[in-house]
N, C-alpha and C positions, 0 to 999 in steps of 0.2 A: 157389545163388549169385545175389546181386544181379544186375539188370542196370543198363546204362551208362543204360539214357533210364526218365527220370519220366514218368508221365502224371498233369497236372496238371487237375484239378476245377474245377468255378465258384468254391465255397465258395474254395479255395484263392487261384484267380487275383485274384476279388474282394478279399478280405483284403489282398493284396499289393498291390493297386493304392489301395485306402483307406485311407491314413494315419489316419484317425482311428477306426479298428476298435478292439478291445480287443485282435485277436490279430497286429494289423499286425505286430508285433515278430518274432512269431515265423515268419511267412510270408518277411520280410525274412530271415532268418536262414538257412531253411533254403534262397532261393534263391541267397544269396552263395555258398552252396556246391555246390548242384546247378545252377544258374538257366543250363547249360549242354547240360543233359541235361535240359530241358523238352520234352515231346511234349503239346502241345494241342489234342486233338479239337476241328474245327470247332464242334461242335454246342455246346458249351460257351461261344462265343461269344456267341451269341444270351441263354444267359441270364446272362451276366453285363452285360453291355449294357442287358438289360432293369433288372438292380438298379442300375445307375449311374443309367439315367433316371427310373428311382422316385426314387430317393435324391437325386439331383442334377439333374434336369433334362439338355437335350442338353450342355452346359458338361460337365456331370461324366463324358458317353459321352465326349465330343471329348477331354478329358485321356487320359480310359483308352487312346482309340484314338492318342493319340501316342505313351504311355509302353510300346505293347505294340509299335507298329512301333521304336523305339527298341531294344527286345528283342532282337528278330528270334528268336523262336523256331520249332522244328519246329511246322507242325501238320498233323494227320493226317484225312485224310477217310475215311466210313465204308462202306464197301461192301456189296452187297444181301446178301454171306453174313455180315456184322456185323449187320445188320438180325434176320437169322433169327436165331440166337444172342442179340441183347439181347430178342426176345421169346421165345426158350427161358427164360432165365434171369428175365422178369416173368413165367412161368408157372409153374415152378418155385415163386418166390421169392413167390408171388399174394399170400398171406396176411401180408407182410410191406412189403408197399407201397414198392416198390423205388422210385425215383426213375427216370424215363426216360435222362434224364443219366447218371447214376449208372453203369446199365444198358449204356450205351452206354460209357462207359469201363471196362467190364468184362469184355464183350465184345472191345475193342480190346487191352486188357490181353491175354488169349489168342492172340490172330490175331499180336499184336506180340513175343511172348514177355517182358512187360515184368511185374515184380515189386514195383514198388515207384508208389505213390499218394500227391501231394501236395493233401488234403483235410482242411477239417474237419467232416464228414460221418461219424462213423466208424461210428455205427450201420450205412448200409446193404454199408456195405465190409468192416465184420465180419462180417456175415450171411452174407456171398458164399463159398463155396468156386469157386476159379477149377479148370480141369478141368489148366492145366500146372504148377501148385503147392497147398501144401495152403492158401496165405494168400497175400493181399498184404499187404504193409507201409504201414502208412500215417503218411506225413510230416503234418505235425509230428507 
């Protein structure tokens, strides 16, 4: 059974917050309908921050950081037995070049009982067998 809270990605958050993405649309979409049941890992912050300042300069972080407190979503910080766990799962996962990120919302996914990923990253989210379901789902 689904659960009530998303755990939202960089890939994801970026996209929603950049209008002029190709997938802006569809990030829009699926949070008019979830964008209530957002759970974003802190760690996630950092690099989406980092791609606004590439892409935009501090102009384009200071948008992101008004439209995200406008938000007001859950976010989750990550504890030292999430630590262990996202490097079980980059050892495990070695030869596949998980993403640290990634790693860490997949980890949080288990700890949180949380089923469902809004990413467009879907390579390393397929890869994953989480240990409290046989998949997550990943939005869009």
């Amino acid at each position: 059974m689904p659960s009530s809270k998303l755990l939202v990605d960089s890939s994801f958050l970026y996209t929603l917050f950049d209008g002029e993405d190709e997938k802006h649309e569809d990030a829009v979409s699926v949070a008019d309908v979830y964008g209530g049941q957002f759970v974003i890992p802190y760690v996630v912050l950092t690099e989406v921050a980092y791609l606004f300042n590439r892409n935009g300069g501090i102009p384009a972080v200071l948008r992101f950081l008004d439209r995200l407190v406008r938000m007001q979503p859950h976010f989750e910080v990550l504890l030292t037995t999430d630590f262990l766990r996202v490097r079980a799962i980059m050892a495990l996962y070695k030869d596949s070049k998980l993403d640290f990120v990634d790693c860490c919302i997949m980890a949080l996914s288990e700890r949180l009982n949380i089923t469902q990923v809004c990413t467009f990253d879907h390579r390393d989210f397929n890869i994953f067998r989480p240990q409290h379901v046989s998949h997550l789902e990943i939005l869009p």
